[in-house]
Every structure is written in C-alpha cells, then in structure tokens.
Backbone as CSV, one residue per row, in Angstrom:
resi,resn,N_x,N_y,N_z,CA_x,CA_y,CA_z,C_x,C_y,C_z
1,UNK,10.857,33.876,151.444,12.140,33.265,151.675,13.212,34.170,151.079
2,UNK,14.032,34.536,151.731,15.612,35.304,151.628,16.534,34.849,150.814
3,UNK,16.893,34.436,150.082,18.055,34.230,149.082,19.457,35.099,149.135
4,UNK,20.490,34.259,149.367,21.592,35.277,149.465,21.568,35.584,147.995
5,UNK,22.779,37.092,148.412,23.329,37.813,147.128,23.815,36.690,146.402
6,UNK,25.333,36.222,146.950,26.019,35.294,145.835,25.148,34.500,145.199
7,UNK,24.335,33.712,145.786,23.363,32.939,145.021,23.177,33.605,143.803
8,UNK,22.521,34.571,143.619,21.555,34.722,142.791,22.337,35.336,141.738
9,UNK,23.655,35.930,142.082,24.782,36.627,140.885,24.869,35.129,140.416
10,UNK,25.327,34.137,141.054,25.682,32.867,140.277,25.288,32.726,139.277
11,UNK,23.517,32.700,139.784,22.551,32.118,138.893,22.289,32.790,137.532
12,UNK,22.693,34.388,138.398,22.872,35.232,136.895,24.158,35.065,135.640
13,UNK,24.858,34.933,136.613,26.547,34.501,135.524,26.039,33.368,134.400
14,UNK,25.623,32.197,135.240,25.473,30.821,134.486,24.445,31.182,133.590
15,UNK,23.438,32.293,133.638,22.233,32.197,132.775,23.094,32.982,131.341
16,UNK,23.856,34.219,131.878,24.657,34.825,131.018,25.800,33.527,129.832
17,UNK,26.187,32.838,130.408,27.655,32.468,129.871,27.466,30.979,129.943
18,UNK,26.215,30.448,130.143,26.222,28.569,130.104,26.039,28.566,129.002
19,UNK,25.082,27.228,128.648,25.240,27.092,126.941,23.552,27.183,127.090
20,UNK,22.853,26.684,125.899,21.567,26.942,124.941,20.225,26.168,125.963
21,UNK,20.968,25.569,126.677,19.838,24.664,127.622,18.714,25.446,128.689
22,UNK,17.460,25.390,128.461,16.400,26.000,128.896,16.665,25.257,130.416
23,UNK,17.347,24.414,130.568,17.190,23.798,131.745,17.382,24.567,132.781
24,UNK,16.480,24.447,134.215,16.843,25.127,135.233,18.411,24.521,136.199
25,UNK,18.831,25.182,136.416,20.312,23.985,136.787,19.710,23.949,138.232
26,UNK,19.743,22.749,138.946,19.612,22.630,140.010,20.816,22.733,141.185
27,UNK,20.210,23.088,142.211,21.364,23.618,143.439,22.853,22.816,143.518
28,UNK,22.436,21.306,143.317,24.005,20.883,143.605,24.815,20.764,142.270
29,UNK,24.663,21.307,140.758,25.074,22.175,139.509,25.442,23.413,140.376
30,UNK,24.383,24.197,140.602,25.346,25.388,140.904,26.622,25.480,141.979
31,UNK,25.830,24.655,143.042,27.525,24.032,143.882,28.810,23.820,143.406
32,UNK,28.607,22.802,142.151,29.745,22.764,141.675,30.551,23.501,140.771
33,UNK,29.964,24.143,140.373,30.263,25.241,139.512,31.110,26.328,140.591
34,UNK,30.106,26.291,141.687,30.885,27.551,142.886,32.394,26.915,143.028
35,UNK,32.835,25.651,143.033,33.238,25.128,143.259,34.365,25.582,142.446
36,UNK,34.132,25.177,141.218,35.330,25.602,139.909,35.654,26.496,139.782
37,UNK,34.668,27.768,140.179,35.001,28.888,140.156,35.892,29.400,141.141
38,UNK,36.263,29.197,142.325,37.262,29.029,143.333,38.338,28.385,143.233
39,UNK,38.517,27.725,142.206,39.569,27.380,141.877,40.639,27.504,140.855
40,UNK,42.255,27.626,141.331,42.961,28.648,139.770,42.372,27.806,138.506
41,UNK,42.410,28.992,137.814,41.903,28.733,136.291,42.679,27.714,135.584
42,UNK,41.850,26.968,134.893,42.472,25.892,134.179,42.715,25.912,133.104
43,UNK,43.824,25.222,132.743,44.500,25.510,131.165,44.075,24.072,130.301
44,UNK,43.304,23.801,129.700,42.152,24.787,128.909,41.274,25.281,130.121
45,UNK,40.496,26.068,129.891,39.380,26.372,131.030,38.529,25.022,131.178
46,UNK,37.682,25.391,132.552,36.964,23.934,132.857,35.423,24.257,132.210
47,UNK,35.373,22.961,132.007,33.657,23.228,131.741,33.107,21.756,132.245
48,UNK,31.359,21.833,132.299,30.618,21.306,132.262,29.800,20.924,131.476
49,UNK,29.681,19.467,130.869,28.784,19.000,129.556,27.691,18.028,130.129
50,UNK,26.410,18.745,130.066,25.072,17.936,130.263,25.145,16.897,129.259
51,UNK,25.302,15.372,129.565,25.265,14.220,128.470,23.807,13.512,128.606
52,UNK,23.397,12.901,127.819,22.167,12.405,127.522,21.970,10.745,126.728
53,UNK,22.311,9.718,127.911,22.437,8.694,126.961,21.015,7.920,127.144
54,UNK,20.824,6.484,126.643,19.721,6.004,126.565,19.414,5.778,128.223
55,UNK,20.667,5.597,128.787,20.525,5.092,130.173,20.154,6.486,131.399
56,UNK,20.101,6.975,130.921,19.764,8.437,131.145,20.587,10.244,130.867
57,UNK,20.359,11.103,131.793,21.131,12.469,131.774,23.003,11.962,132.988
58,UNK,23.741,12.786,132.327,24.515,12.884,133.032,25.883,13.904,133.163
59,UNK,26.319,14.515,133.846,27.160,15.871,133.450,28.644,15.165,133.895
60,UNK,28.886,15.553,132.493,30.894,15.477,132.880,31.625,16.804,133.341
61,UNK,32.741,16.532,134.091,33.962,17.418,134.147,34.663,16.987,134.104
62,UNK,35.502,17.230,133.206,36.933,16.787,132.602,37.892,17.099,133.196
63,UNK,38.812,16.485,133.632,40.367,16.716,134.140,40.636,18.184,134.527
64,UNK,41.268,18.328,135.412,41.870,19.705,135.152,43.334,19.693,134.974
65,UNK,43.661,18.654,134.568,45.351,18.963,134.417,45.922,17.123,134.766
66,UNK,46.755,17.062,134.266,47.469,15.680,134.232,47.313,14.605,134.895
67,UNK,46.847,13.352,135.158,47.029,12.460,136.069,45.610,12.919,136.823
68,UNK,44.820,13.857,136.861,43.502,13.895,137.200,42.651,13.231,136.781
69,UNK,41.472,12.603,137.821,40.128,12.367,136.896,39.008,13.171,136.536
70,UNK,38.505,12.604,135.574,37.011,13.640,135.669,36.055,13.060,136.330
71,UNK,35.079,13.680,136.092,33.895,13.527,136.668,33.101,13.076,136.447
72,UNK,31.927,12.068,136.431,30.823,11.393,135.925,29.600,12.146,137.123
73,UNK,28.353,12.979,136.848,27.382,13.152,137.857,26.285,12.609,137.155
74,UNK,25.048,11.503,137.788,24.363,11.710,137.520,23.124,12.853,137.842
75,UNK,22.170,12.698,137.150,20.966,14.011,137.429,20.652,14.402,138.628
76,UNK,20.984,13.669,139.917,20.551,13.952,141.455,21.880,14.916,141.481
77,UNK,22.334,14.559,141.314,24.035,15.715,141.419,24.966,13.991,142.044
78,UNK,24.711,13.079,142.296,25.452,11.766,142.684,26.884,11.873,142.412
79,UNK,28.264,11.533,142.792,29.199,11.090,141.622,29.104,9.589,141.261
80,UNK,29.332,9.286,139.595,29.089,7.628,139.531,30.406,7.450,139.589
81,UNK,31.645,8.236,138.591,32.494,7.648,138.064,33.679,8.423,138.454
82,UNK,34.580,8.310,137.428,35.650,8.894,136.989,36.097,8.209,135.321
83,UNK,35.404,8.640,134.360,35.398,7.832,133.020,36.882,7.982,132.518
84,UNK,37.570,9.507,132.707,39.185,9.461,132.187,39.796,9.661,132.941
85,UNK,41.316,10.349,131.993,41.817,10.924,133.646,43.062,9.725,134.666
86,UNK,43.453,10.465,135.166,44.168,9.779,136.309,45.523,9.171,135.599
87,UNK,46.429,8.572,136.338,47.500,8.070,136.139,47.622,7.290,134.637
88,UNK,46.652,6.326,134.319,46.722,5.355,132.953,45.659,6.264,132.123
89,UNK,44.815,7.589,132.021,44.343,8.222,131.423,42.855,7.472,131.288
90,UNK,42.593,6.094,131.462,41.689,5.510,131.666,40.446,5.170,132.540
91,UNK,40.850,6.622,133.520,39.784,6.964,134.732,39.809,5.704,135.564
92,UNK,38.493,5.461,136.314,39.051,4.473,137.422,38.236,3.092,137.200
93,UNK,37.739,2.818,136.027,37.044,1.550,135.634,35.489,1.078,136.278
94,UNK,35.030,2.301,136.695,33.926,1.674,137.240,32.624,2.407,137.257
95,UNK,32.755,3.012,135.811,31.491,3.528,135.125,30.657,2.517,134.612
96,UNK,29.099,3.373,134.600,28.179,1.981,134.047,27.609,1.754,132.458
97,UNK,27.659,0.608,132.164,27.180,0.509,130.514,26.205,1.681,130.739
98,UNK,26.561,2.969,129.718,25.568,4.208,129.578,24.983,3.455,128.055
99,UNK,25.513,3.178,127.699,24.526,3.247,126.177,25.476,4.321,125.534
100,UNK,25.025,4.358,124.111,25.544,5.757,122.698,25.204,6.432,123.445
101,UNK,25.817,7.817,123.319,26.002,9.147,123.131,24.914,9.817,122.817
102,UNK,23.850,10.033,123.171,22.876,10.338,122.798,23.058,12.094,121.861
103,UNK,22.925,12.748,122.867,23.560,14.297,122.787,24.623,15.157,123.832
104,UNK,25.445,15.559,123.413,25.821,16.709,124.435,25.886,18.169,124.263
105,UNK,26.118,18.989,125.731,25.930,20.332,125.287,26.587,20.992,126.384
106,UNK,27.671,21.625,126.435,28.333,22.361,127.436,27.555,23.051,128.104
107,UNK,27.043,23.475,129.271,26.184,23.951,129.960,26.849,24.909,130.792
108,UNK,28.367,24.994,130.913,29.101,25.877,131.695,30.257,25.793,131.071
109,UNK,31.089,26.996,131.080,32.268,27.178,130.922,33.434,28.038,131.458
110,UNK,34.138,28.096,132.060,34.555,28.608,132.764,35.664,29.778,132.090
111,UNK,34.433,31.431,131.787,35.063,32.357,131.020,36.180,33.129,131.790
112,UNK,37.277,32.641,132.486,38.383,33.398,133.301,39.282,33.176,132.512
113,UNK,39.286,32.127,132.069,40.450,31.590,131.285,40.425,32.164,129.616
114,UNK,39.656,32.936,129.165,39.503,33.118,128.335,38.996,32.066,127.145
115,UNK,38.307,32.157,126.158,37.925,31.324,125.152,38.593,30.541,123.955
C-alpha cells in the first residue's frame, strides 16, 4: 500500500514536536491537526490536549480567538461538545458528566507561532 508524501511528513512533524505520549495518533488526530495547520497562526498558538477522565479519553481544542468554541473529541475522533468558548465563554452546555480530571497531556502544539 502507497502512502502519500504529506502523510507521512505529518506523521513525522507530530512525532518530532507532540508531547511524551507513546500513543499512535490515529488518522482523524492527524486530520485535524492538518487542519490547524492550514490555518493563520493563533495567538497563543493552538494545541491539542489528550484528556483522560473516569468516563473515558478525550482531546480538547481550545478557542482560537474570542467568542469561539473549543472542542470536545471523543477517542473515535466524534465531536461531543463545545465545553468553553463562544459568546458567554461558557461553550454551548451540552457536554457530558466526564467525571475528575483524570490526567492531561498536550499531544500537539502548534510550533509556527512560536513557544
């Protein structure tokens, strides 16, 4: 099986510059990431945080700028939510009891913007 180029630079960037996680990122992670990366750089830069509550894994992206929401994914790549963010900063109310905070860990960051 053939694999494009971009693919696999991706896969190399994110292995270079994600965070400490042995995890393999799966295709619709790297989607979105292609995603951010196409888009002007954000002030702070954007990132991605693999979260881990009792109720399971789940990756945030945070706002990119005022009156935005973020992102809630669960582990299929799904969207559930929008937890902040948006007009009242209170995202859109219809995230699910996750449980504590188990752990988190930035898994991407978006080095254009500088650190």
């Amino acid at each position: 099986m053939r694999r494009p180029l971009p693919s696999i630079l991706l896969a190399l960037s994110l292995a270079a510059c994600g965070g400490t996680s042995p995890e393999i990122r799966p295709p619709w992670l790297l989607q979105l990431v292609a995603e951010q990366q196409a888009q002007p750089v954000a002030n702070p830069p954007a990132y991605i945080a693999r979260q881990e509550y009792a109720g399971g894994v789940y990756y945030y992206l945070p706002p990119r700028c005022c009156d935005i929401w973020s992102e809630l994914y669960n582990s299929e790549g799904t969207l559930v939510c929008h937890p902040d963010g948006g007009i009242t900063g209170g995202g859109d109310g219809q995230c699910p009891a996750l449980g504590e905070l188990i752990r988190e860990e930035i898994i991407w960051r978006d080095a254009r913007g500088g650190q």
